[in-house]
NUDOVEX-989561 format. One record per residue (C-alpha): residue number from 1; residue in one letter; x, y, z. Coordinates in nm, 4 decimals, decimal comma. Example, Ala and Ser with C-alpha at 12.3 -4.5 7.8 and 13.67 -1.06 7.14 Angstrom:
<tiro k="1" r="a" x="1,2300" y="-0,4500" z="0,7800"/>
<tiro k="2" r="s" x="1,3670" y="-0,1060" z="0,7140"/>
// end
This chain:
<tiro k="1" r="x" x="1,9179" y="3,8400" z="7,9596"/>
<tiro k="2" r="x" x="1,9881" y="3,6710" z="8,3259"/>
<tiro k="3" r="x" x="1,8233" y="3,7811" z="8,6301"/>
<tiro k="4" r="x" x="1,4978" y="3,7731" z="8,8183"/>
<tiro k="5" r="x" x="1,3416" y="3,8692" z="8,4439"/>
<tiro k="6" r="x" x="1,4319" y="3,5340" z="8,3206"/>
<tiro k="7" r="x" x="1,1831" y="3,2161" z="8,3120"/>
<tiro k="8" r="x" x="0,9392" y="3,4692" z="8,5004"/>
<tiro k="9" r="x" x="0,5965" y="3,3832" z="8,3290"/>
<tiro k="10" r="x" x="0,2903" y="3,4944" z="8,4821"/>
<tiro k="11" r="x" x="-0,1094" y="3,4584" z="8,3206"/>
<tiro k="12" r="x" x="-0,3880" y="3,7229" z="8,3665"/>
<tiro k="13" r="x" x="-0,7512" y="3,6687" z="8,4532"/>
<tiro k="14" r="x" x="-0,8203" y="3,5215" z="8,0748"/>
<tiro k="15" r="x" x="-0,5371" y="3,2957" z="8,1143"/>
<tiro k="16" r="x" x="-0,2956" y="3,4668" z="7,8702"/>
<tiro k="17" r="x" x="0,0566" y="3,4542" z="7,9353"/>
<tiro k="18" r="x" x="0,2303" y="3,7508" z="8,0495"/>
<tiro k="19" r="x" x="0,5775" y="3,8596" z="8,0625"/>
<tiro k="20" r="x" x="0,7275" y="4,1362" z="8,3509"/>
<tiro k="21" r="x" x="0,8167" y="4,3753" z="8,0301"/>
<tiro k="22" r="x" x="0,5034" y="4,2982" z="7,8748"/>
<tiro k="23" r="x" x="0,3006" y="4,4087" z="8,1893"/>
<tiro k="24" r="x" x="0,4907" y="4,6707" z="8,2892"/>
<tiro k="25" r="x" x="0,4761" y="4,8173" z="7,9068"/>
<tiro k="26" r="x" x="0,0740" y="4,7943" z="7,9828"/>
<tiro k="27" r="x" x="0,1208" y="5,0061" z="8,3267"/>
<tiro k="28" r="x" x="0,2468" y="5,2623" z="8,1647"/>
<tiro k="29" r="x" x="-0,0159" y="5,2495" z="7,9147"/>
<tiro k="30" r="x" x="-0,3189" y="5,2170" z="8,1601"/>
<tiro k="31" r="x" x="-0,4079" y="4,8607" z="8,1247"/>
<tiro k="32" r="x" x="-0,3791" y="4,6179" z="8,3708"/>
<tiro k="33" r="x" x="-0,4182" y="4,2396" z="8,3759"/>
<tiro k="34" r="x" x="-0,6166" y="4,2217" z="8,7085"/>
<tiro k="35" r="x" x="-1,0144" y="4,1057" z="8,7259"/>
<tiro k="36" r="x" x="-1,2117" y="4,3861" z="8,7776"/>
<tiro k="37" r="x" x="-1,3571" y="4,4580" z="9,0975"/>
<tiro k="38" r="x" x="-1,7105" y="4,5835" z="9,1655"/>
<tiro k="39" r="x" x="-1,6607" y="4,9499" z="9,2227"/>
<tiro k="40" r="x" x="-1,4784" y="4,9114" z="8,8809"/>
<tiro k="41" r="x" x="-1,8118" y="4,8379" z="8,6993"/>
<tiro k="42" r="x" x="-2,0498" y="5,1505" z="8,6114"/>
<tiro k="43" r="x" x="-2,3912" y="5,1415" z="8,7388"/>
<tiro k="44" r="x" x="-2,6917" y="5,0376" z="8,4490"/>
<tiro k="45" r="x" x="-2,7827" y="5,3537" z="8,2980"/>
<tiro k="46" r="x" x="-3,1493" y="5,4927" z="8,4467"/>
<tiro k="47" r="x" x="-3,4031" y="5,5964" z="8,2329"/>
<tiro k="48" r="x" x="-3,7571" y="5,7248" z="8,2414"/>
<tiro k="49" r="x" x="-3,8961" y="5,5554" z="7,9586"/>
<tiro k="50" r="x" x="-3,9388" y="5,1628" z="7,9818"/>
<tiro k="51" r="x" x="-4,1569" y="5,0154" z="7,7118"/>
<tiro k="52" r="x" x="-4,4353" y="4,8615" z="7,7335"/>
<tiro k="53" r="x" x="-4,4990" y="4,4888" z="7,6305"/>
<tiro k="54" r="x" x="-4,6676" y="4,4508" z="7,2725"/>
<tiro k="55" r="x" x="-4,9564" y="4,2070" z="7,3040"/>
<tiro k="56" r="x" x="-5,1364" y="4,2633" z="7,0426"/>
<tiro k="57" r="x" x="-5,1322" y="3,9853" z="6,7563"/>
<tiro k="58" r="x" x="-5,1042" y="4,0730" z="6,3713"/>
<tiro k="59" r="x" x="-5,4049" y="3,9482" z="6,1623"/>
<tiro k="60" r="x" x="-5,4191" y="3,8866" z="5,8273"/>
<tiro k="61" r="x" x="-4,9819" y="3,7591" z="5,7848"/>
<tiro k="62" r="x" x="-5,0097" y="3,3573" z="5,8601"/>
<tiro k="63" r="x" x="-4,6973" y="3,2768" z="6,1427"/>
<tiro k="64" r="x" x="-4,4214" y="3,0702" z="6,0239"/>
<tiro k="65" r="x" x="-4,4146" y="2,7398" z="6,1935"/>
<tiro k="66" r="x" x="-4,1137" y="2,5069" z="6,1568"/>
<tiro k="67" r="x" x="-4,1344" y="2,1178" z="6,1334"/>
<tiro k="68" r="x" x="-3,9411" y="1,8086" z="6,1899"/>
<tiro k="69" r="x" x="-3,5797" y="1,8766" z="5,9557"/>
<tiro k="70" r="x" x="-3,6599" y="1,7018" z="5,5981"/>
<tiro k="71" r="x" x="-3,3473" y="1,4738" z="5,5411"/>
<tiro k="72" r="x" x="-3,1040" y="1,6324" z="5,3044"/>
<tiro k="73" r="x" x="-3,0409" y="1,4439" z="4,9879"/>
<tiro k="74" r="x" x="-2,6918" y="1,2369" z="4,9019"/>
<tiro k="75" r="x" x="-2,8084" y="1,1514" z="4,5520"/>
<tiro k="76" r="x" x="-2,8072" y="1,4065" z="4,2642"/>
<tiro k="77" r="x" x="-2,6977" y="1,7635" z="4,1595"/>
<tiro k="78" r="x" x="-3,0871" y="1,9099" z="4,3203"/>
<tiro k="79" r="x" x="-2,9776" y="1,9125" z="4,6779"/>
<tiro k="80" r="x" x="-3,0854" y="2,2711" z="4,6881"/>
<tiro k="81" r="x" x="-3,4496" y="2,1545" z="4,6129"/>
<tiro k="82" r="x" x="-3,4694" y="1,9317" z="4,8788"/>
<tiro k="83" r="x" x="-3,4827" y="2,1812" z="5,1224"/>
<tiro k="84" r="x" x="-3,7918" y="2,3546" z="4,9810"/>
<tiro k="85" r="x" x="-3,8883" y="2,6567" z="5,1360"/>
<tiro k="86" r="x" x="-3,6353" y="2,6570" z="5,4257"/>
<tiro k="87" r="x" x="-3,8898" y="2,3330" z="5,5515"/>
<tiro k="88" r="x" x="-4,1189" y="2,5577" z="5,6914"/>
<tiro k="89" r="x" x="-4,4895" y="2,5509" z="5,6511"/>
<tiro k="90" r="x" x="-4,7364" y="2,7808" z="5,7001"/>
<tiro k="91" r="x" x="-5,0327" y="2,7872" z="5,9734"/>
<tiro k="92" r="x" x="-5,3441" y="2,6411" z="5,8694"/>
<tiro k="93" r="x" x="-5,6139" y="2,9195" z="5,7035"/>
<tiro k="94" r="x" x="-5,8963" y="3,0291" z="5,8344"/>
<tiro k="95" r="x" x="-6,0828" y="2,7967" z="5,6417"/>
<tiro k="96" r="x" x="-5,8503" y="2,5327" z="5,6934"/>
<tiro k="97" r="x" x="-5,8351" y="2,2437" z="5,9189"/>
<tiro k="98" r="x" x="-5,5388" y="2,0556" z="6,0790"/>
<tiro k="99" r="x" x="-5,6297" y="1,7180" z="5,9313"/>
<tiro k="100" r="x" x="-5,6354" y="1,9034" z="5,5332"/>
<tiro k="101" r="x" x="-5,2814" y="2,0670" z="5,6843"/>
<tiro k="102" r="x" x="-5,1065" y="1,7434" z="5,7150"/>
<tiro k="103" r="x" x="-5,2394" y="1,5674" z="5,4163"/>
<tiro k="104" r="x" x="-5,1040" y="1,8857" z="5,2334"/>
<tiro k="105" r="x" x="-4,7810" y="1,8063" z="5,4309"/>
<tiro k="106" r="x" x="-4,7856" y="1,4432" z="5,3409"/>
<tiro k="107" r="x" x="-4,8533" y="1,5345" z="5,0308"/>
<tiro k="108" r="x" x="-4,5083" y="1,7580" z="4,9906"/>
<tiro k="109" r="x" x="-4,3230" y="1,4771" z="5,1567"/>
<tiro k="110" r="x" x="-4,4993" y="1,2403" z="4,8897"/>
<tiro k="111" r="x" x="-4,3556" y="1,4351" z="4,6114"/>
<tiro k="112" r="x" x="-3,9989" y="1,4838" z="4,7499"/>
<tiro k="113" r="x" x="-3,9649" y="1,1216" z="4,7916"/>
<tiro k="114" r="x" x="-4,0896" y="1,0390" z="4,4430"/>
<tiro k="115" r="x" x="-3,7971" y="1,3180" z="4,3220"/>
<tiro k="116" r="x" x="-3,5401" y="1,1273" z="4,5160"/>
<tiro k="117" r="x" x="-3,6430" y="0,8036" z="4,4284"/>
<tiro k="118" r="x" x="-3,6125" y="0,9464" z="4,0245"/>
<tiro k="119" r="x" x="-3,3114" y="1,0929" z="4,1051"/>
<tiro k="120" r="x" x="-3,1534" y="0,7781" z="4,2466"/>
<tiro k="121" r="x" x="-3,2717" y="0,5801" z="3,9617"/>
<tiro k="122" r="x" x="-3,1154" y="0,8053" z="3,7458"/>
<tiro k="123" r="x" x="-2,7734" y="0,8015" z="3,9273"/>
<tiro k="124" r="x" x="-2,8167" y="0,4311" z="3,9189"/>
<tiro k="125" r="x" x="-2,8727" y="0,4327" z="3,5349"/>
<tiro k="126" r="x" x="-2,5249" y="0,6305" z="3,4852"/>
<tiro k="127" r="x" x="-2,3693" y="0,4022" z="3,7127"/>
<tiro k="128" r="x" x="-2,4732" y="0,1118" z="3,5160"/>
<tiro k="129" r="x" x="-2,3566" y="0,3033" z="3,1734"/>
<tiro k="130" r="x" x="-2,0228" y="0,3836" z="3,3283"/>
<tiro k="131" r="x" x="-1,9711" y="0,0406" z="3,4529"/>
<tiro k="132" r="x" x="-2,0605" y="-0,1197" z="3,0937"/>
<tiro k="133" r="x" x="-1,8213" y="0,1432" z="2,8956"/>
<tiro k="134" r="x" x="-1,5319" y="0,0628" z="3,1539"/>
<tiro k="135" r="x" x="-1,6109" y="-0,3502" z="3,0579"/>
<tiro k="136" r="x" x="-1,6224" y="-0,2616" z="2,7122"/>
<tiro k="137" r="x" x="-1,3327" y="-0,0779" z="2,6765"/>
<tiro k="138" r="x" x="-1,1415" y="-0,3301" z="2,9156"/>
<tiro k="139" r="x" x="-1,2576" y="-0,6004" z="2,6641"/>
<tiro k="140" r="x" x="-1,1119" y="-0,3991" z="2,4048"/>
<tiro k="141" r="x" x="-0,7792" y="-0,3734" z="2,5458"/>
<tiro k="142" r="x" x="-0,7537" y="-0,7080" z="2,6268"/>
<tiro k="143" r="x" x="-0,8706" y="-0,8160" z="2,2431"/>
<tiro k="144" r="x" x="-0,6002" y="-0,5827" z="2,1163"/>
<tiro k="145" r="x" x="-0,3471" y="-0,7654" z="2,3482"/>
<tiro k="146" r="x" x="-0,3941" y="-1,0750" z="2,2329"/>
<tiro k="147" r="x" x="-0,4005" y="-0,9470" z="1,9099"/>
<tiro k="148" r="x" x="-0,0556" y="-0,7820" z="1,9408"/>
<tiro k="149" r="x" x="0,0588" y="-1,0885" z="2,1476"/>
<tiro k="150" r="x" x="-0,0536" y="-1,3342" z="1,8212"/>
<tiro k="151" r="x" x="0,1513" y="-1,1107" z="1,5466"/>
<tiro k="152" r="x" x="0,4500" y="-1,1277" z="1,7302"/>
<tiro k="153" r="x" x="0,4132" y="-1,4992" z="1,7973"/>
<tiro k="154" r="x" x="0,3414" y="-1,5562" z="1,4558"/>
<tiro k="155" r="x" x="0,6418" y="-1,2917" z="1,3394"/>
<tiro k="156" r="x" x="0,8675" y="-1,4753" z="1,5680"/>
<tiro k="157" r="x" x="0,8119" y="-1,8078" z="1,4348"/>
<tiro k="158" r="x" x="0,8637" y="-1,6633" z="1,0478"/>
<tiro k="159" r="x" x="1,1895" y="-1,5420" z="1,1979"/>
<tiro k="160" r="x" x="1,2557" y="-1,9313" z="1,3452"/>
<tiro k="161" r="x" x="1,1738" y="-2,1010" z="1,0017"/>
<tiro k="162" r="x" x="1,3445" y="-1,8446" z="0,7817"/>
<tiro k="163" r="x" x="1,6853" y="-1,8568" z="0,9843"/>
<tiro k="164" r="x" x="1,6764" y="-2,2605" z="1,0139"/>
<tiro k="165" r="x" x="1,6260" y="-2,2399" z="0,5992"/>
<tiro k="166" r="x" x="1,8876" y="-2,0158" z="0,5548"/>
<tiro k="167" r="x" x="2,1057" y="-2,2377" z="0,8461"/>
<tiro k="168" r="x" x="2,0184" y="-2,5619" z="0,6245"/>
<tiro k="169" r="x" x="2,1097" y="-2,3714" z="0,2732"/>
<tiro k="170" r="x" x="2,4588" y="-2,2676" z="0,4000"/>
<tiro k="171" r="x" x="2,4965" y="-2,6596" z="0,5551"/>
<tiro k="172" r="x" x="2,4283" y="-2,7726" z="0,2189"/>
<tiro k="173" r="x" x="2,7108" y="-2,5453" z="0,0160"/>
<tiro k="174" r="x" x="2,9479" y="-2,6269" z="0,2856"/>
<tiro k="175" r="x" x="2,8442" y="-3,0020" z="0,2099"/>
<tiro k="176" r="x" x="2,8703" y="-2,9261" z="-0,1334"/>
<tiro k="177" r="x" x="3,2574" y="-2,7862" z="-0,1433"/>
<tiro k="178" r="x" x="3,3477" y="-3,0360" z="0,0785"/>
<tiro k="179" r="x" x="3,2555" y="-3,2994" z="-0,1581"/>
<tiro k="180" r="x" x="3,4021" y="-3,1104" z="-0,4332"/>
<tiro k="181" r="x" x="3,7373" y="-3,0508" z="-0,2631"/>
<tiro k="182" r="x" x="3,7501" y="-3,4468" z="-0,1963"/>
<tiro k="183" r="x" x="3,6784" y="-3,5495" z="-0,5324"/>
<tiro k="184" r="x" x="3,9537" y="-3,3449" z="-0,6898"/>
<tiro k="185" r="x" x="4,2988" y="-3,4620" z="-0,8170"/>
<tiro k="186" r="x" x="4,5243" y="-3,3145" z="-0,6029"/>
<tiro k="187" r="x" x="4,2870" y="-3,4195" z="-0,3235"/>
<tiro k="188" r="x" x="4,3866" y="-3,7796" z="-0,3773"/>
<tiro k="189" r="x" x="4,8026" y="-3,7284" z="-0,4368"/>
<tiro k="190" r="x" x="4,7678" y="-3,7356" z="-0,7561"/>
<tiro k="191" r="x" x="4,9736" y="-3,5104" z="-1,0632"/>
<tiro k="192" r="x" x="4,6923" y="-3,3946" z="-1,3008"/>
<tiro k="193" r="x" x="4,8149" y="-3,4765" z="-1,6250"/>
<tiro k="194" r="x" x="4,5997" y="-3,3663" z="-1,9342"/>
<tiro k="195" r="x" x="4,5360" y="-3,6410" z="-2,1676"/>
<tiro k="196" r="x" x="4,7253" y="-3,5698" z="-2,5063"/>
<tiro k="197" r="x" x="4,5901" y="-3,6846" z="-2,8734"/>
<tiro k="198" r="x" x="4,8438" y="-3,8164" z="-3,0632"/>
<tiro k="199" r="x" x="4,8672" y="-3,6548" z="-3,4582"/>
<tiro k="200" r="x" x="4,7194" y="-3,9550" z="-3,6498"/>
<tiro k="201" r="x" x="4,9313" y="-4,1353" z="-3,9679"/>
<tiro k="202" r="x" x="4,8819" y="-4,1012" z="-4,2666"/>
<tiro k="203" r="x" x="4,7067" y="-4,4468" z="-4,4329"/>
<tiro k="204" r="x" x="4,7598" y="-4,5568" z="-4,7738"/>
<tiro k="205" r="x" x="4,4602" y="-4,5642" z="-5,0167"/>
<tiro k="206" r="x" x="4,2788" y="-4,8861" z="-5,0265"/>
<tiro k="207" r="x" x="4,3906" y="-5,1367" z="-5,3046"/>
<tiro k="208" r="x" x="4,2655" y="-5,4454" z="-5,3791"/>
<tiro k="209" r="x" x="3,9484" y="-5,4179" z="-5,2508"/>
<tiro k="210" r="x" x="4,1284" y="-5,5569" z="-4,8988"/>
<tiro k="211" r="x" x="3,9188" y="-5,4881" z="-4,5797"/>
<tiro k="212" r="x" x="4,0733" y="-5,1389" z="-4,4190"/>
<tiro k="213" r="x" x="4,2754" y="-5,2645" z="-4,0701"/>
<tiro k="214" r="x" x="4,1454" y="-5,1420" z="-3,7671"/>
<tiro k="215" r="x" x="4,3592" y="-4,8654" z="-3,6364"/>
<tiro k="216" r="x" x="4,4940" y="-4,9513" z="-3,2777"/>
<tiro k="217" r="x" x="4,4099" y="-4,7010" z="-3,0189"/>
<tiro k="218" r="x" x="4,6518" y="-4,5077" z="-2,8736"/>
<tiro k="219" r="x" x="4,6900" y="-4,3921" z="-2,5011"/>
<tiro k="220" r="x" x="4,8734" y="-4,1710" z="-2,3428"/>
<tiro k="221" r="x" x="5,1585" y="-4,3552" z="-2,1331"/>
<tiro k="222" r="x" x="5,1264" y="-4,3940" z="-1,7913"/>
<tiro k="223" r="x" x="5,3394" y="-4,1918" z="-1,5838"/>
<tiro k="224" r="x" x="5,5907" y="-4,3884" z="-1,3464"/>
<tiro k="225" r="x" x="5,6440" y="-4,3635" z="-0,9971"/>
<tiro k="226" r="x" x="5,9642" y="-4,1358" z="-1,0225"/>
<tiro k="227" r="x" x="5,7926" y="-3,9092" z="-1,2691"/>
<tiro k="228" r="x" x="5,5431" y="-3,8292" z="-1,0121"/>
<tiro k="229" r="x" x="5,7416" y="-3,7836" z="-0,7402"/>
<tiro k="230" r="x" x="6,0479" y="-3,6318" z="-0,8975"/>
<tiro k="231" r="x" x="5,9279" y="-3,5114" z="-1,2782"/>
<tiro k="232" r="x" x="6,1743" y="-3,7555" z="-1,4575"/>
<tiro k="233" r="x" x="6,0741" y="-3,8805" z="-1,7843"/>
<tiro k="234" r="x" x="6,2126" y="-4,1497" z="-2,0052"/>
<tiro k="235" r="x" x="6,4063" y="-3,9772" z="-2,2323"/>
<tiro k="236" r="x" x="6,5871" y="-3,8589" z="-1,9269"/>
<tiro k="237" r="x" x="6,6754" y="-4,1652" z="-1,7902"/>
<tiro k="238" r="x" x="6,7952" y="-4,2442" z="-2,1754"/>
// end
């Protein structure tokens, strides 16, 4: 909406903001945003009757007198016993003087300062309790830590000494079949060549009572050179 409408704020005697619509919308209803004049006010209403001043005192109902505010408590779950009676107090008896008043007073205040004090000491006393389970149950943690920290340290190093044992057992077998594969025949160049026994002859019976010859010992022949390296035996060369 353009116009004269727009940006056209206006405030009323109470400092509300107004808008044209919104005050014309409250002509038409009968209200108006403009202080009241004087002839606008009605007069105080008139009346015959004006009452008369009660000076008379009640007897026998002591009067409520209020002292200096008792300090509320910060320690405990009694607050609402601090407080006692609202802190008032009544007026002295009949038969009672100011000076018996305030020791009574003192008295009270004696009493509420003894339940604070307990009360304190007993908030200190669960302090103290929660502080020492919160220590024990740190020290706990931190034994079960270490603990924890020492089995796996000490499960590690099994690990360490069982894999260098198994590392030294498999060194040793590879030692092993290296030593075997060196100190085989075919290893050095060599033709295996199983030694043969040779049938043995037949000796004639002893006669004459003449010492038995030794038999010579027989061994296999020695293979050559070109039997080795190209499988030719004597009787081939023959």
């Amino acid at each position: 909406m353009r116009g004269p409408v727009q940006a056209a704020w206006t405030y009323d005697s109470a400092g509300r903001n107004l808008h044209p619509i919104d005050e014309a919308a409250r002509r038409l209803m009968g209200i108006t945003s403009e202080p009241l004049g004087e002839s606008r006010i009605a007069p105080p209403l008139t009346t015959g009757y004006e009452a008369e001043p009660n000076d008379a005192v009640e007897t026998g109902r002591p009067r409520l007198v209020s002292l200096h505010a008792v300090p509320e408590a910060s320690v405990g779950t009694r607050g609402a016993l601090d407080s006692l009676a609202d802190r008032t107090y009544d007026e002295p008896a009949p038969g009672e003087s100011r000076l018996e008043q305030e020791e009574r007073l003192l008295e009270h205040e004696r009493r509420e300062h003894e339940l604070r004090e307990h009360e304190l000491r007993e908030h200190q006393l669960r302090e103290q309790e929660l502080r020492a389970h919160e220590l024990r149950e740190h020290q706990m943690r931190e034994r079960e830590m270490r603990e924890h920290e020492l089995r796996e340290h000490q499960r590690r190093e099994q690990e360490l000494v069982e894999r260098e044992r198994e590392l030294r057992a498999q060194q040793a077998r590879e030692q092993a079949r290296q030593l075997e594969q060196a100190s085989a025949p075919e290893a050095r160049g060599v033709a295996h060549h199983p030694t043969v026994a040779l049938p043995r002859e037949e000796e004639p019976p002893n006669s004459g009572g003449k010492p038995k010859p030794k038999a010579k010992s027989r061994r296999a022949s020695v293979p050559s050179w070109d039997e080795i390296l190209f499988g030719a035996t004597r009787g081939d060369e023959s």
